[in-house]
C-alpha positions as CSV (number, residue, x, y, z in Angstrom):
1,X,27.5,3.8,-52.4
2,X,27.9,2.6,-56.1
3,X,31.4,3.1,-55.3
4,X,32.2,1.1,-52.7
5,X,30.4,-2.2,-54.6
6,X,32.9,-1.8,-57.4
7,X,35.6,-1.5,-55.5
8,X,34.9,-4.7,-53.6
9,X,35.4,-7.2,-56.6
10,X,38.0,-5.2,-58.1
11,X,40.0,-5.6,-54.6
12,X,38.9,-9.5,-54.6
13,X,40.2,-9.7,-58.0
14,X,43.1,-8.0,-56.9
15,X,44.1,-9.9,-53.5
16,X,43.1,-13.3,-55.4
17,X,45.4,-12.6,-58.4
18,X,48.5,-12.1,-56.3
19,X,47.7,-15.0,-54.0
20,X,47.4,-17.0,-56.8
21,X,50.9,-16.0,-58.0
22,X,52.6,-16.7,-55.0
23,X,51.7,-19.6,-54.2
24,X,52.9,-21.0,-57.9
25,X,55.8,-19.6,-56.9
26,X,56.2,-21.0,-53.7
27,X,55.0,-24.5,-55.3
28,X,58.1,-23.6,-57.7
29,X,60.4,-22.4,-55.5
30,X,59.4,-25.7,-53.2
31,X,60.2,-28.3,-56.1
32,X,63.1,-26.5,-56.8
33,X,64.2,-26.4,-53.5
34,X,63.3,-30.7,-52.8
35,X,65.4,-31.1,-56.1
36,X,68.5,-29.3,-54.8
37,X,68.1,-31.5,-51.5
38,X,67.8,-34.8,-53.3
39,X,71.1,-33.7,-55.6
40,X,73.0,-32.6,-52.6
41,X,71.8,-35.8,-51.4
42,X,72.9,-38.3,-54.1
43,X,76.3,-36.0,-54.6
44,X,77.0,-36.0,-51.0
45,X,76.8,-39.6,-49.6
46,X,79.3,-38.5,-46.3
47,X,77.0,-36.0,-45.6
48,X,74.5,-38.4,-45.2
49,X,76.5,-41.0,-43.6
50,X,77.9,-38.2,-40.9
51,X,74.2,-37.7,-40.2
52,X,73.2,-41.3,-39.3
53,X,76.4,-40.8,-37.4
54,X,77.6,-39.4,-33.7
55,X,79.7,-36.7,-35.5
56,X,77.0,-34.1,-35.5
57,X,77.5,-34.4,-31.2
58,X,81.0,-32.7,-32.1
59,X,81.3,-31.0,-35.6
60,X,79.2,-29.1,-37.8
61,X,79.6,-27.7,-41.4
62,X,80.5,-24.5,-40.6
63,X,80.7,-23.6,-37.0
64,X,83.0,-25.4,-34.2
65,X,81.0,-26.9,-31.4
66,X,83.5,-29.5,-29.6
67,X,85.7,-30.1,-32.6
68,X,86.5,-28.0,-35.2
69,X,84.0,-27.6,-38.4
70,X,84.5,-29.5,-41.0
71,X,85.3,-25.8,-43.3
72,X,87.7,-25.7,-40.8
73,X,89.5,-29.0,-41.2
74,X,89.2,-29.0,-45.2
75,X,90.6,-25.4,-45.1
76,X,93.8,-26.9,-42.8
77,X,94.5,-29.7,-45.6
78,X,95.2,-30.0,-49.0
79,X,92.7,-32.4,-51.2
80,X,95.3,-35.8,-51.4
81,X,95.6,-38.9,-51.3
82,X,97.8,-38.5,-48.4
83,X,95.3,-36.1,-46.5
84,X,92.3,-38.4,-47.4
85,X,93.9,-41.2,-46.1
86,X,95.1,-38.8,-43.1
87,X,91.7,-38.0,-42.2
88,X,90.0,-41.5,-42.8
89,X,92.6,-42.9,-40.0
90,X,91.9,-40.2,-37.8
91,X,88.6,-40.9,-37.9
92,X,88.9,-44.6,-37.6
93,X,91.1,-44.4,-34.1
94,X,90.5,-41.3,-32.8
95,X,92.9,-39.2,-30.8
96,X,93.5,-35.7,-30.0
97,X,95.9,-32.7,-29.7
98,X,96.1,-31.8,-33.7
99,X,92.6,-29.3,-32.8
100,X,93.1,-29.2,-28.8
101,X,93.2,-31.3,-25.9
102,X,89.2,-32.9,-25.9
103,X,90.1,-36.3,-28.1
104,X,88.0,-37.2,-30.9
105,X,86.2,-40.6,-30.4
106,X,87.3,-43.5,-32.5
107,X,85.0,-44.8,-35.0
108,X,86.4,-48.4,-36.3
109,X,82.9,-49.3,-37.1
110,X,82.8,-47.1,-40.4
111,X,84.2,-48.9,-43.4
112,X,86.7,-47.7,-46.0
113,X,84.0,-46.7,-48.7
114,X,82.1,-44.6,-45.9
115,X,85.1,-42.9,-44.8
116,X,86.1,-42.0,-48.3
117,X,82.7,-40.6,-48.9
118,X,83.1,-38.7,-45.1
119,X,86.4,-37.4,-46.3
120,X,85.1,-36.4,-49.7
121,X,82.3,-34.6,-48.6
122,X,84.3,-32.7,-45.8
123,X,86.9,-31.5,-49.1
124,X,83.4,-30.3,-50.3
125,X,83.5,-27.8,-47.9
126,X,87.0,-26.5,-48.7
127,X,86.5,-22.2,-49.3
């Protein structure tokens, strides 16, 4: 009987000093994690442009939904001035048949520092 009231607190002691680690890890690992997405944030202003955006309907980082991925398209082209300029008018009017027959929407609302920033991000992605 002595035994078991030992082995009670010890347990406590036990379960409580591991819980307390993990969660000052997980507070850590949280911070850390809010400070990576508020860099990504700041270095990537397309990505948060293509997010207030209709382009999510079609593309995705990594995977093709309608359109291709945006891996995809920064794996077809080189990082140039041509390309970015390429891709920033192909974005502005549209079209289709470079990635299939569904045609890409036009977007002439998007001015020329948000579509560098759109293109820049998508190089981002280049593997």
């Amino acid at each position: 009987m002595k035994k078991r009231h030992l082995l009670v607190p010890i347990l406590f002691a036990v379960i409580y000093a591991c819980g307390g680690q993990g969660n000052q890890e997980n507070t850590d690992n949280n911070q850390t994690q809010s400070n990576t997405e508020a860099e990504v944030t700041q270095e990537h202003k397309g990505k948060e442009l293509i997010a207030k955006s209709d382009c999510s309907a079609c593309h995705a980082d990594k995977s093709k939904l309608v359109g291709p991925s945006y891996t995809d398209i920064a794996n077809r082209y080189d990082n140039t001035a041509e390309n970015q300029k390429y891709l920033a008018d192909k974005i502005v009017k549209g079209g289709s048949g470079v990635w299939g027959d569904v045609p890409m929407t036009p977007h002439p609302q998007l001015s020329e520092s948000d579509l560098k920033e759109i293109v820049n991000y998508i190089f981002t992605l280049k593997n």
